[in-house]
N, C-alpha and C positions, 0 to 999 in steps of 0.2 A: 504493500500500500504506500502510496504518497500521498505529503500535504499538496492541497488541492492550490496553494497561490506559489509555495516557494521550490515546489517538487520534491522536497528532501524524502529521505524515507527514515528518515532518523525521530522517529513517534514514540510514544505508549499511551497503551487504554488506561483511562482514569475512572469510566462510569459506565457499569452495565446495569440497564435497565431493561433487561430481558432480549424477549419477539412478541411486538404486538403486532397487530393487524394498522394499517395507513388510518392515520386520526379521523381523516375524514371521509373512510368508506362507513358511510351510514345504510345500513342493507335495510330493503325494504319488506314485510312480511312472506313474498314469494320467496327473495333471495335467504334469508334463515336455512331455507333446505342445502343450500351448496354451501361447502365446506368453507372457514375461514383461510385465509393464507397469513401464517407470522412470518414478518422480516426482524433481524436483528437490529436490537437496538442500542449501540456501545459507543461512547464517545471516547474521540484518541486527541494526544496535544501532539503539536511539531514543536520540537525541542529548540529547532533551531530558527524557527520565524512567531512561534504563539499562538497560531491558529487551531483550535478545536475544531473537530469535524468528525461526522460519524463515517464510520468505518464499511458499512454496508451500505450503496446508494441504490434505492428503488425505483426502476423506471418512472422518469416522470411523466410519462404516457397511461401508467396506471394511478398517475394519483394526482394526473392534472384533466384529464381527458374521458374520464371516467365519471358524468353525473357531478362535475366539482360543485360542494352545498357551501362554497362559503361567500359570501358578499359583505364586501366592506363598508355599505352604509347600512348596516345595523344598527349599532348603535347612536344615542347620540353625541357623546364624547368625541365617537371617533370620526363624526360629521363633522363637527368642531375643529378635531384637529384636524384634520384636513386641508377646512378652510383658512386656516391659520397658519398652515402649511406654507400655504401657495402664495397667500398674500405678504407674508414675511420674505420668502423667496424672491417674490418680484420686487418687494423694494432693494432688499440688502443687493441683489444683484442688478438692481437697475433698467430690469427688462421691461419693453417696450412693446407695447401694443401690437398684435399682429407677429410678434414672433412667434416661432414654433417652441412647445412644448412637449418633449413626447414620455408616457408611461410605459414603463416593461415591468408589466404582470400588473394591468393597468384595469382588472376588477371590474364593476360595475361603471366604475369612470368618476366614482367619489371627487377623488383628486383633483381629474384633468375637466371637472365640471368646473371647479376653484378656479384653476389658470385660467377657466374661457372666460368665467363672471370678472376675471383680473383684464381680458380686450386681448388673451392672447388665444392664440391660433392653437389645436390641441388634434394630439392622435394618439391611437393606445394602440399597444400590443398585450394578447394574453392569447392561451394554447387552449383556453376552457369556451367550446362552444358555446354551453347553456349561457354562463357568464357574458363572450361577447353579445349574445344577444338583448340580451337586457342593459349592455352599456349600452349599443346602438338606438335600444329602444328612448332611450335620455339622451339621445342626439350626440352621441360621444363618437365621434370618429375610430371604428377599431378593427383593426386588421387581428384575423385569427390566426396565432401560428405562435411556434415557441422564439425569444428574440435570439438570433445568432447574426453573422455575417450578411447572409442573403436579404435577412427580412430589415436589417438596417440599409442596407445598399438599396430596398424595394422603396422604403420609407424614403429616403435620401431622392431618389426618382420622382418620386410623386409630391413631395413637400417641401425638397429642401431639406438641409442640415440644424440642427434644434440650438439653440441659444440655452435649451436646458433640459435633459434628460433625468428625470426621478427613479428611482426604483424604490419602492418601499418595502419591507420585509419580503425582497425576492432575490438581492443578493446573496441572499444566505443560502437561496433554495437551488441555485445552479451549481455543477457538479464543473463543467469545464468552465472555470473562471477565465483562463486562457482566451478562451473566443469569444469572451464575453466583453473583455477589455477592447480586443482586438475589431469587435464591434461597433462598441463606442467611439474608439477612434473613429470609422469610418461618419458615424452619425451625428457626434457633437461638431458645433461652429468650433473655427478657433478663437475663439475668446466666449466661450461655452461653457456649462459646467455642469459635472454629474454628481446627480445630490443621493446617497443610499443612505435608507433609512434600517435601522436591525435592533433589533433587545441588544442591549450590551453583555457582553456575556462579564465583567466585574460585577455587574448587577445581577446574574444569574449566580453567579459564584458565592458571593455575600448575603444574600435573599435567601438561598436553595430553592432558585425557582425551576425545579429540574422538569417542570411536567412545561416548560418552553421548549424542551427536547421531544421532537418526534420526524417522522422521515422525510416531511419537507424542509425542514431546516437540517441541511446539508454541513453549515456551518456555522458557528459562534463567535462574534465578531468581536473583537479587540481594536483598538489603535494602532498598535505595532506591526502586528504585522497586514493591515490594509495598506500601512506607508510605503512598508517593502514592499507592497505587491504590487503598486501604481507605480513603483521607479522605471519598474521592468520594461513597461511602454511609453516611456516619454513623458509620463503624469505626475501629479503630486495631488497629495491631500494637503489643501490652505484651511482648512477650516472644519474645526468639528464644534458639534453642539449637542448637551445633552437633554432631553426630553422626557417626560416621563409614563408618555403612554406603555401600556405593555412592561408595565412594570421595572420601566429605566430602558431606554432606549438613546440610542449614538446620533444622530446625523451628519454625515461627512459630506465633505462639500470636495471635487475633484477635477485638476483642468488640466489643461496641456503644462506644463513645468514652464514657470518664468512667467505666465500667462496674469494670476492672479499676487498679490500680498497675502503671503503664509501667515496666518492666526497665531500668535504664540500658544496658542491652547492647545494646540500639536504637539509640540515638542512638552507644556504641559503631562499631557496626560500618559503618554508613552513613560516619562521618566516616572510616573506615578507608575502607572501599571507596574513597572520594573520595579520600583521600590518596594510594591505590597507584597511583590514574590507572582503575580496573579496569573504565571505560566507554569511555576514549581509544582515538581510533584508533592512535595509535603502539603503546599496550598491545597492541590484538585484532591489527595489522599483525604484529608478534613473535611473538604465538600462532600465527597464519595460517605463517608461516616454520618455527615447530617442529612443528606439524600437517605439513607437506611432508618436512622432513628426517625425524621417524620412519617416515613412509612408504619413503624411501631405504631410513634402516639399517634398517627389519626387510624390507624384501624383499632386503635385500645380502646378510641374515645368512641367510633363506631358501635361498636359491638358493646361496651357499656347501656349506649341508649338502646340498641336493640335488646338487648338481655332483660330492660327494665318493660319492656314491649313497647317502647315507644315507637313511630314511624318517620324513615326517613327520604327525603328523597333531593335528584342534583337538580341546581339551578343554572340553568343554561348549559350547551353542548358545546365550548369551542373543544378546539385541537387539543388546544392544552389538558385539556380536561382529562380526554381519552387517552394521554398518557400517564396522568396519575391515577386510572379508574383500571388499566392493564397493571401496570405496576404492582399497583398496589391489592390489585384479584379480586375489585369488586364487583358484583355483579347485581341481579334482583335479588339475593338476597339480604344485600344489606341497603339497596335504592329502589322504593317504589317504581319511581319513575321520573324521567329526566324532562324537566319543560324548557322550553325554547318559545326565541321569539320567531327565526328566521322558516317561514314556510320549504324551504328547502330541505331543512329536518325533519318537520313536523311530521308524524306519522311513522317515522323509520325506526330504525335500533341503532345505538348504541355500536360502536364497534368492537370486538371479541366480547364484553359481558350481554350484550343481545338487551340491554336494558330500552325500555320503550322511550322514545320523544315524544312530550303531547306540549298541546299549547299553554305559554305561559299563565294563564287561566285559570286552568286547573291547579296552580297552588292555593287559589282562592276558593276553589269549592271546595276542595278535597280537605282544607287546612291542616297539613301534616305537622306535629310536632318539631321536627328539624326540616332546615334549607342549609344543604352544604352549596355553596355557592364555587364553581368550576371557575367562571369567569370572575375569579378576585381582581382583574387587572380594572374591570370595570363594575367594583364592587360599590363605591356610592351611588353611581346612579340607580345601578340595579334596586338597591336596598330602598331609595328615595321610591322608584315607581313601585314596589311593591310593599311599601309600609301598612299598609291595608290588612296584610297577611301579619307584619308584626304586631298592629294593635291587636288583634282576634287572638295574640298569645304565640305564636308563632317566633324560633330564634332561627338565628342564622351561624353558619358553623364558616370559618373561612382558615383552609387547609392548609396556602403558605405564608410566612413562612414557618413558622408552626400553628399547630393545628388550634382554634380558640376559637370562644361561643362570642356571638354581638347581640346583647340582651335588646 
């Protein structure tokens, strides 16, 4: 195996988290009869750039192209950020009406709705049919296909070179980063710039947000070595910024070298990372020990309220979810039933524990005892629209980074 940006082969595994089944194959009551498939789920560091990354990569044909249930204007936060996104983008960088903006892995079109309401010009790339069709359907310019060389050289033809290229949590998800750079190049203006957005993995580390880990996130991003990996091609990282959707998240801002004034907050955070140790194996060996003890205390604290016959069940289905619900070997026995907001769920299962989806609704009729809430990254708002349920007596359990009740 090699790291996927520096090529070394000089690794080791710091975190196995089993073989679950892909986060978000949600089988519908037909599909139950055919058999699950587990991929392995282990993360490895390169020793000699800092890049975490899993070790087993799954066709993203099977886990992007297959019925994809996730749309990024679910919530409202993440509407928010979005728009905050994009408008901050256009000032800090100056852009000007009518330029191009392009998305890769560009969703429902959240985002590149932001830059049009900004007077700029927008087109998305994403490999999820169901998905392009409902950005199209919101007037979002989007070509269906996975981003590589071709489909920026396609985009390039038809639009023009972009003044600003996004990727928001799909850096992480590409497996040849190689052609991905080599992409960009082709795609971005020169005097352009590529903004990736990621969980920080300091913040994954420190938190034990391990249920951020599942087989679309390819990689776990750091500061150090994204720097290294943009030299390769002529680029630099000027600017990073930290965020805090998704439970602490990076924004790195990337140009042609010499092109932009470098942020001291680069060179910042890199010699921070170094300091904390936050590539060391004693660091990930310590993460690896509180990744296993939250598995204890939240199935201790599980199986206490069941034992006392109380009922519980999860609140909301993301990704994250379903790797701490594999992990950790829940299934219907210790979860009525999982409610969701996103109609793309609703009605499905659960992936490996087969646990039902119903509409977020049904916590209010059914009023269960416990709400372990999956989506902690957007646990105020969640709690705020469903206060309804807590007055009625209802608590809510929130799993990272350890396991505690919200009376």
């Amino acid at each position: 195996m090699k790291c996927r940006m520096c090529e070394s082969q000089n690794l080791f595994e710091f975190l196995d988290l089993g073989s679950t089944p892909p986060a978000d194959e949600f089988k519908t009551a037909e599909q139950l009869r055919e058999p699950d498939t587990y991929y392995p789920l282990q993360v490895w560091m390169c020793e000699d750039c800092g890049l975490a990354q899993l070790g087993y990569v799954v066709p993203p044909e099977i886990l992007y192209q297959n019925d994809y249930p996730y749309e990024s204007s679910t919530t409202q936060a993440g509407r928010d950020h979005w728009a905050g996104f994009a408008g901050s983008v256009v000032s800090e960088l100056g852009l000007k009406p009518g330029q191009l903006a392009v998305d890769i892995g560009s969703n429902v079109g959240v985002l590149l709705e932001a830059f049009k309401n900004n007077g700029m010009q927008v087109y998305g790339v994403d490999p999820a049919p169901n998905i392009v069709e409902k950005a199209r359907e919101r007037g979002i310019d989007t070509i269906c296909a996975f981003f590589g060389m071709e489909s920026a050289q396609d985009i390039v033809d038809a639009k023009g070179r972009a003044s600003v290229i996004t990727g928001t949590n799909v850096f992480a998800h590409i497996n040849d980063l190689t052609a991905f750079a080599q992409a960009v190049k082709i795609l971005l203006a020169d005097d352009g710039a590529l903004i990736i957005e990621a969980p920080y993995f300091a913040n994954l580390v420190a938190d034990c947000e391990y249920d951020t880990i599942y087989h679309e996130h390819l990689s776990y991003i750091s500061v150090r070595p994204v720097t290294k990996f943009f030299q390769r091609f002529g680029m630099e990282v000027f600017d990073v910024q930290q965020t805090e959707i998704h439970g602490g998240s990076l924004r790195i801002f990337v140009s042609r070298t010499g092109r932009k004034t470098v942020n001291p907050e680069v060179a910042r955070l890199v010699a921070h990372e170094e300091e904390t140790g936050l590539h060391t194996e004693e660091t990930l060996s310590a993460f690896a020990g509180a990744v296993e003890q939250n598995r204890k205390d939240l199935l201790g604290l599980l199986y206490r309220i069941k034992i006392e016959g109380k009922s519980i069940v999860g609140l909301s289905a993301p990704a994250k979810g379903m790797t701490l619900l594999n992990y950790c070997g829940m299934g219907k026995e210790v979860l009525d039933f999982v409610t969701e907001k996103s109609p793309l769920k609703i009605g499905r299962f659960t992936p490996g524990g087969h646990i039902p989806v119903v509409p977020d609704e049904e916590l209010l009729r059914v009023q269960p005892d416990y709400a372990l809430l999956l989506a902690w990254n957007f646990a105020e708002e969640i709690m705020r629209n469903l206060d309804e349920y807590r007055r009625a007596g209802g608590r809510f359990i929130i799993p990272i980074p350890t396991p505690r009740f919200i009376p």
